[in-house]
N, C-alpha and C positions, 0 to 999 in steps of 0.2 A: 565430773571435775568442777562443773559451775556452784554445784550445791557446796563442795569441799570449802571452795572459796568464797563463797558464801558467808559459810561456819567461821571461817578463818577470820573475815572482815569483820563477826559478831562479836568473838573475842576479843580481838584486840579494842575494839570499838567500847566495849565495857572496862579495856585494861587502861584505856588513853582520854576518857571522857567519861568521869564519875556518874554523869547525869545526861545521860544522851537516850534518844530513843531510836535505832532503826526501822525502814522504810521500806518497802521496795515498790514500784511503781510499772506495771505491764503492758506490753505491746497489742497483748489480746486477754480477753474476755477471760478464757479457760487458763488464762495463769500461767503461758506456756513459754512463755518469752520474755523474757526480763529488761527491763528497760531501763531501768533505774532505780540504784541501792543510794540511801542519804540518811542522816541522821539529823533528827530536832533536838532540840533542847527539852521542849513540852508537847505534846498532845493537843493542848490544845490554840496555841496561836502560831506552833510548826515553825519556828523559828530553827532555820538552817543551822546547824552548828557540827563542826564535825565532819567525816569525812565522804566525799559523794563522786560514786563513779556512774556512768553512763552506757549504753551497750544498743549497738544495731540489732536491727531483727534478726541476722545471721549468727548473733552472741557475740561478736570482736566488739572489741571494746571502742568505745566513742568517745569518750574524756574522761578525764581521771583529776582531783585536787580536792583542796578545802576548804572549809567556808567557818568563820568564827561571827556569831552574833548576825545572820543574814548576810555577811559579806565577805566576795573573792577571799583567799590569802591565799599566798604561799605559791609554791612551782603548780603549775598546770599544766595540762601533755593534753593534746589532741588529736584522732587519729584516721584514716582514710580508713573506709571498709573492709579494706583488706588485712586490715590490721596493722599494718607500718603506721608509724608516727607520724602526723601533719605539723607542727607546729609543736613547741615547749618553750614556757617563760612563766616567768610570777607574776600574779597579780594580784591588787591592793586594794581595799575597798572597791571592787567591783570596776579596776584598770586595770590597763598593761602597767608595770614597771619591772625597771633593769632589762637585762640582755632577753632578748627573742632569737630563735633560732626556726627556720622555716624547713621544710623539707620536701623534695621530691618523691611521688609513690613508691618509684624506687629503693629510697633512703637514704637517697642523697642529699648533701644540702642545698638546697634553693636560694638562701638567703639567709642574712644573721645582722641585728642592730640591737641599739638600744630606744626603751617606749618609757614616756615620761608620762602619764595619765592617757593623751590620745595619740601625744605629741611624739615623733622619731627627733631623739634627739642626737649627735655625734654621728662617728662613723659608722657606716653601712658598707653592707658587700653581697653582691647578687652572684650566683653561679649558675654554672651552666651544670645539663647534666653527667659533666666528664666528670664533674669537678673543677674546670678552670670558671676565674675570675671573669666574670661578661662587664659587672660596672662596680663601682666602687666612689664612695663621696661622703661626704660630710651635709647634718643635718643641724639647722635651727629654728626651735620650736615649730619644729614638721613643715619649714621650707628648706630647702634645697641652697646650698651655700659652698663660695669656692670651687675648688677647680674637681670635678667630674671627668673620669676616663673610661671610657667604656671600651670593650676586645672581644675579636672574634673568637670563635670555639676554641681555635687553635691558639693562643694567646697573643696575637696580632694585635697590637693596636688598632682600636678601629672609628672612635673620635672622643671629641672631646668639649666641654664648655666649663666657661666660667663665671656660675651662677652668682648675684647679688639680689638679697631677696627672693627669691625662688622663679629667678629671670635671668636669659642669658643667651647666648649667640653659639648655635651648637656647628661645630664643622665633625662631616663626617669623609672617613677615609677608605680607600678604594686596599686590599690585600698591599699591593705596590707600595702603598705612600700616598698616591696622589687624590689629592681633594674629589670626594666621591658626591656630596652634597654640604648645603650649609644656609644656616636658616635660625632665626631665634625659637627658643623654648620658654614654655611658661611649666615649671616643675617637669612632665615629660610630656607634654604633648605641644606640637609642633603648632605654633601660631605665626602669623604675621608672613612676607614674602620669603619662598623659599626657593633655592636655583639649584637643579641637578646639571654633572654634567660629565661627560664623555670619558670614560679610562683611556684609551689610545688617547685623543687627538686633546683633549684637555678642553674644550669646547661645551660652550652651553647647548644642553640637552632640553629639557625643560624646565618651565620654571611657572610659579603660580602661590597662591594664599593660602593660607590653612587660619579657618578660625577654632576655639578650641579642638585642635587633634584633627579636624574635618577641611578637606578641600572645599574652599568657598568663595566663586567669583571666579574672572578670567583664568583659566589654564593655557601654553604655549607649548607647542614643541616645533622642534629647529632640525632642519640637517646638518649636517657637519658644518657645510660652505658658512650656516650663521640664518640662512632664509627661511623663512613659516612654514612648517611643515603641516602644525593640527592647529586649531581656536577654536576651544571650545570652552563651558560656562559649567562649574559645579554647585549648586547650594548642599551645605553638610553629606560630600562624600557622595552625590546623586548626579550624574550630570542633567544638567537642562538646557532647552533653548535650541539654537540652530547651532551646526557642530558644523566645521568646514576643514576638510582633506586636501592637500595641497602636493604639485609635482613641485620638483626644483625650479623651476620656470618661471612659478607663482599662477597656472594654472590650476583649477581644482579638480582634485581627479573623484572625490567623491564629497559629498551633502547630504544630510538632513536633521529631522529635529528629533532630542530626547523631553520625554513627558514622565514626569515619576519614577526618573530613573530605566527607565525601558525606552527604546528606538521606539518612535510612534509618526505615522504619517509618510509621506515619499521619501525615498529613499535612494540617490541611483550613483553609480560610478561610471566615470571617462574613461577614455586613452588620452594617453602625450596632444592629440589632435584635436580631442572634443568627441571621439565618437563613442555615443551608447553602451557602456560594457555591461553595465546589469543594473538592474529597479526590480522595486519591493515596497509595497504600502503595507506598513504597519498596524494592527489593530491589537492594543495591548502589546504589544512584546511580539505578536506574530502576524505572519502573512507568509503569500507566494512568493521564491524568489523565481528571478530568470535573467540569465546570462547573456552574452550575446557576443557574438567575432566579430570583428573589427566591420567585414561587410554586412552585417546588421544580423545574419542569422540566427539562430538560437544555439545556443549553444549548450545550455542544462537547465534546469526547469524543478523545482520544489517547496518544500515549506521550512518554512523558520518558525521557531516556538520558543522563546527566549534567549533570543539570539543563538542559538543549534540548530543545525539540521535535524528534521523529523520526518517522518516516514518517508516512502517512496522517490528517489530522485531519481530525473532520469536523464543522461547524455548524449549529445548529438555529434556529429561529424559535419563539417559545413554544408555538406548537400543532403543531411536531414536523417540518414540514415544510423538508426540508435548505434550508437560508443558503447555504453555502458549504463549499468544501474543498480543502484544500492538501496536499499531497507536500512535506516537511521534510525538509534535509538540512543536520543540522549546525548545526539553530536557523534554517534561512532555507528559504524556497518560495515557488514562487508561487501565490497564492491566486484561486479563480474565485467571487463571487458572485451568486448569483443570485435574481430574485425568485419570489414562491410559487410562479407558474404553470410555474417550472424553467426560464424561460428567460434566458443570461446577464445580470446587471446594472454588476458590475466585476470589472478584472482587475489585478493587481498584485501588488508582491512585500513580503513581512513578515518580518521577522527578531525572532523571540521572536515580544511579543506586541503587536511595533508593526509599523506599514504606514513601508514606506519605499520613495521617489524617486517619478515620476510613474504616478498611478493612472489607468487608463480605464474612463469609466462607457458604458454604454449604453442605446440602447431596448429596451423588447419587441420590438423586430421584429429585431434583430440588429444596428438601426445604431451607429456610433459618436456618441456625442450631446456628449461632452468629455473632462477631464482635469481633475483635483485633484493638489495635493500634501499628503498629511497635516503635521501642525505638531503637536505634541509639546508641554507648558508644563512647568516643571521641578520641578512636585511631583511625590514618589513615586507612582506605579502610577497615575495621573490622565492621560488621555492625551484632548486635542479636538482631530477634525479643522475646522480651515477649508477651506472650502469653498463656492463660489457657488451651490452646486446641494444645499445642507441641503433636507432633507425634501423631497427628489427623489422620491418614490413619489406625493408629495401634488402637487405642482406639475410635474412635468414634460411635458411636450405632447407628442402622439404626432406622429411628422412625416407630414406628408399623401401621397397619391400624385401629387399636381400638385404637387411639389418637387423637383427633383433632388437628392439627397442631395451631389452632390460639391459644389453653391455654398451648401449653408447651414454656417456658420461655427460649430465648438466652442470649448467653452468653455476657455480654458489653452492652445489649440493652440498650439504651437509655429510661429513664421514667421519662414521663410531667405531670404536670398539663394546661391543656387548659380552659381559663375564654374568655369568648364570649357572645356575644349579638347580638341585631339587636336595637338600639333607635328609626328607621326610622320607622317602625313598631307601634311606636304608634299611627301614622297617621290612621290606620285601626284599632283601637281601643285593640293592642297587644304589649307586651311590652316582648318579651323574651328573658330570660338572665339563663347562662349554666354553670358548674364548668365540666372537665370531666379530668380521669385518665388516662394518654395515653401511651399504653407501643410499643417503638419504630415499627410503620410499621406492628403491629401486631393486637392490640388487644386496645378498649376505653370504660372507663365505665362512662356513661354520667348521672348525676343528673339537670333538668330543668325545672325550674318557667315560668310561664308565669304569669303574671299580666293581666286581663283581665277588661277593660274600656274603652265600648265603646256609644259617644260617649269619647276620651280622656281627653280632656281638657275641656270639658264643667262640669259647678256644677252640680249636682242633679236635685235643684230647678231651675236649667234655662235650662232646656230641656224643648223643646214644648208640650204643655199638651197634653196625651192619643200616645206620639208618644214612640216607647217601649226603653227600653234602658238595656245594661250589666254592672254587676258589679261582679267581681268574681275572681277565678284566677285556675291554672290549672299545674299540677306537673307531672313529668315523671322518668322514669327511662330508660336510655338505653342501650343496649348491642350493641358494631359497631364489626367488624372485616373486618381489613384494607386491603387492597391487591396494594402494588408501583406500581403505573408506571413511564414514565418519565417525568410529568411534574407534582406529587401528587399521592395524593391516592383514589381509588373510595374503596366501601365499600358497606357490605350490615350487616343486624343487626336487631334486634325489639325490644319493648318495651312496656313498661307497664303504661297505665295514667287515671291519677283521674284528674278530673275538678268538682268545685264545683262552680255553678255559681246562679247567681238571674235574672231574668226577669223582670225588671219595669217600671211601668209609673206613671206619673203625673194625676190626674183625680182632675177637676172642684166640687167641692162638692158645694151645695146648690147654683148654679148657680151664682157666685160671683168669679171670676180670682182672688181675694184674698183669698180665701178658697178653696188652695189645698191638697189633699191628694196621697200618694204618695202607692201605693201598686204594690205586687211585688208578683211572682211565682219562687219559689227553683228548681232547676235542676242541679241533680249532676248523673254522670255518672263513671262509669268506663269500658274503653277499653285493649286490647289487639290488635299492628301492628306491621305488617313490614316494612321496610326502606331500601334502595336503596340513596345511594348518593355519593358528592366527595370531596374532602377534599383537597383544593389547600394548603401548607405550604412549608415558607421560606425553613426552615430545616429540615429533618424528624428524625435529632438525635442531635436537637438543640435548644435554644429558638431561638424566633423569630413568625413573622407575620401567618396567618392563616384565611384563607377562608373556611366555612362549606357551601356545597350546598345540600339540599337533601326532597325526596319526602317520603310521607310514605301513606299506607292504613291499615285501622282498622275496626276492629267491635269489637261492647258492647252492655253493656246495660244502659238505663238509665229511672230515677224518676222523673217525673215533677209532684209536689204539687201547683195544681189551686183552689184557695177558691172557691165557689161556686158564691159570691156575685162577684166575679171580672173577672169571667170565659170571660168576653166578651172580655173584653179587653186583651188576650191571645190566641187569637182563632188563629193570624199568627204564634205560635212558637208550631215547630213538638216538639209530646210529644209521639210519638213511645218510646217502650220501648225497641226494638233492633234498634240497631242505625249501617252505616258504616259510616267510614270518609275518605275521601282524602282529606291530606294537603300537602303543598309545605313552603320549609323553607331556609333561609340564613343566618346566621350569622357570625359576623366579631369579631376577639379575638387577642390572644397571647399565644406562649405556653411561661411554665415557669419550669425551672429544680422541679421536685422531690426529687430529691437524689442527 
């Protein structure tokens, strides 16, 4: 296709420039990648003239225009690797001029103005990638002039200034209306003193400098009441210097100093009182942290490596005996806690120094007893879990030994619906297909068809005559009870099944292949088995994919009714009226929320 186009470029190249020479210029050595087709004037001082496209090493094209006498003209298109269009607009002697249009990888528009040599001259308009409008304004010789509106995704207003000279006093606006920030601009980057401040209460938040675009010099933040919350010192966007943490009171509840933009040197946080809550010497960006309760003991104990948690932390109870401990990578782990007597109490994962997604608590005895989700409130460093099982040490009930732990129900559990099948199976003349109830990790109650035709896809009447054939279908009930491990769930369970099926064949009547008759033997049975199997799934308190694998054995009983006149032709199919079975089974599903 490259070479066609190629040929095609050469043509016309001879049809549109009497006196041109093409080019082509390669990515490699062996000629294999093409990088650039152009055309000169001459050979020998290669004066561009003519038309010149360009091409990534994957062959999408890279720009595309033309050049007369060594310089730009005319529309020019440039393009992302992928091959969508980056950018299109003319240029002129080796400028922008007239309209520019910009684009998202997408193919959406990004932007669109007009370019006077270097200069944006007139109106401009940025977008977002919905398509709506984000800002919109007027340019003079490539300052920024008049009044500037800029809007949220959704087309909200969202602030505005009105530039003189490419300066101006920009207010920005909260979804509501109400003044979210506001502060002068120099073209777009935020200079000089700027004050945010509070949606609810209207109230100054923070407030501090920006030298171009960059926080530079005293920063403040306030609580509501109006009082010092933080003071601390940025040069270009890095804080430095001593940093001070402040309660309502105008105690400080924590201190220290930033060096290069990283916490370096002591480090410690109060209570309300002045007493020791936790210290940390800094070296680079890291060090030991340690905690401590109000009556000075320890209370957790680890390392910080740019400002995260990193390996090993470990938790205490005031009288010293380990809480818990987590493996930290990168600010996140999962954390095991346990009560005094050391044995598990919860398990879950923490990023920093919150718990997040679903937590499992348990018994002293090892059972699984429920699930929380922590809940977060949006003041600083104040974090409450909810939870139905608060002061679980004090109230929780140890489960008895006359319960079976798979039917007593936890707390948050998760409950599915799982729809599954196998379609491959009907190659082997089976077709099963399964609905089952699935209460998180514990407990599935499985209802399961089988269609039974074998064999599948053949008619009746075009099965080979006297050879036997099935037709029937076969229903279960099942009881699973689940047990996690770490890659799924294995299980064991039994069940109850009825199959009701027909034995038949084709039989030559009066010695004529056009006079068949078709007779058949009933056999229906019902079993009682066990099951044994494993249950691979995306989530096990989510929807998502699902893999059943599992074996099972049975014994029943069962009826075969043989006419007398067609006995012969049934003589291969067992008509014992105690029957076992081993089967093996797979099927592929989805789970689906419950509730």
């Amino acid at each position: 296709m490259k070479r066609l186009a190629l040929i095609g470029f050469v043509i016309l190249s001879v049809q549109t420039y009497a006196q041109v020479f093409t080019r082509q210029i390669y990515h490699d050595r062996e000629k294999r990648y093409i990088k650039e087709v152009y055309q000169v004037k001459d050979t020998i001082r290669n004066i561009l003239h003519g038309r010149y496209v360009s091409y990534f090493l994957n062959g999408n094209m890279e720009s595309k225009g033309y050049f007369t006498n060594n310089e730009t003209t005319g529309i020019w298109e440039f393009y992302f690797e992928s091959g969508n269009l980056k950018m299109r607009g003319a240029l002129r002697q080796n400028s922008n001029y007239g309209l520019w249009e910009y684009f998202y990888e997408s193919g959406q528009k990004s932007m669109e103005g007009t370019v006077n040599g270097k200069a944006r001259e007139g109106e401009w308009k940025a977008y977002y990638e919905n398509g709506e409008i984000k800002e919109t304004g007027a340019y003079v010789n490539n300052k920024r002039t008049g009044l500037w509106i800029s809007f949220y995704e959704d087309g909200i207003q969202k602030g505005e200034i009105d530039y003189k000279d490419d300066y101006g006093r920009y207010t920005e606006y909260y979804h509501s209306g109400k003044v979210a920030a506001e502060g002068p601009k120099s073209g777009v980057r935020n200079v000089g003193h700027w004050r945010f401040y509070d949606e609810t209460s209207g109230t100054l938040q923070v407030e501090g400098d920006y030298e171009n675009g960059k926080k530079h010099g005293e920063w403040l933040t306030y609580f509501e009441s109006g009082k010092l919350a933080v003071r601390g010192t940025y040069e270009h966007d890095a804080p430095v210097g001593k940093w001070e943490y402040y309660f309502e009171d105008g105690t400080i509840s924590s201190s220290g100093e930033y060096l290069g933009g990283q916490k370096n040197g002591y480090w410690s946080s109060f209570s309300s009182n002045g007493k020791l809550l936790s210290e940390i010497t800094y070296d680079k960006g890291s060090g030991e942290y340690r905690e401590y309760y109000i009556s000075g003991k320890l209370k957790s104990k680890g390392a910080m490596k740019e400002d995260m948690r990193e390996g090993k932390w470990e938790y205490f109870y005031e009288d010293g005996k380990k809480e818990g401990e987590c493996e930290f990578q990168n600010g996140k782990g999962t954390y095991f806690g346990y009560y005094p007597d050391g044995s598990l109490q919860t398990r879950g994962e923490i990023d920093g120094d919150k718990r997040i997604g679903t937590w499992e608590l348990y018994e002293r005895d090892g059972t699984l007893s429920g699930y929380y989700k922590p809940y977060y409130n949006n003041q600083p460093n104040l974090a409450k879990e909810i939870t139905e099982l608060a002061e679980r040490n004090q109230k929780a009930k140890p489960a008895t030994g006359n319960t079976f732990p798979y039917f007593v129900p936890r707390v948050n559990e998760y409950k599915g619906v799982i729809v599954e099948g196998n379609p491959v199976l009907m190659f082997a003349g089976r077709f099963p297909m399964a609905v089952e109830f699935y209460s998180q990790e514990r407990l599935g109650h499985s209802f399961e068809f089988i269609g039974i035709r074998n064999p599948f896809f053949e008619a009746d009447e075009k099965v080979t005559p006297y050879k036997l054939f099935e037709r029937g279908y076969s229903i279960s009930i099942k009881q699973k009870f689940y047990n996690p491990v770490k890659a799924g769930m294995w299980y064991f369970g039994h069940q109850v099944r009825f199959t009701n099926l027909g034995h038949f064949t084709n039989v030559i009547f009066n010695a004529t292949p056009e006079s068949i008759i078709t007779v058949t033997a009933p056999d229906q049975r019902i079993e009682y088995g066990v099951m044994l199997g494993y249950r691979i799934i995306q989530r096990s308190n989510a929807s998502g994919f699902t893999i059943d694998l599992y074996g099972a054995a049975g014994i029943g009983y069962r009826t075969v009714v043989v006419d007398e006149m067609s006995a012969s032709y049934f003589q291969n199919v067992d008509q014992d009226k105690l029957i076992t079975t081993f089967t093996f089974g797979l099927n592929i599903g989805n789970v689906f929320p419950y509730r």
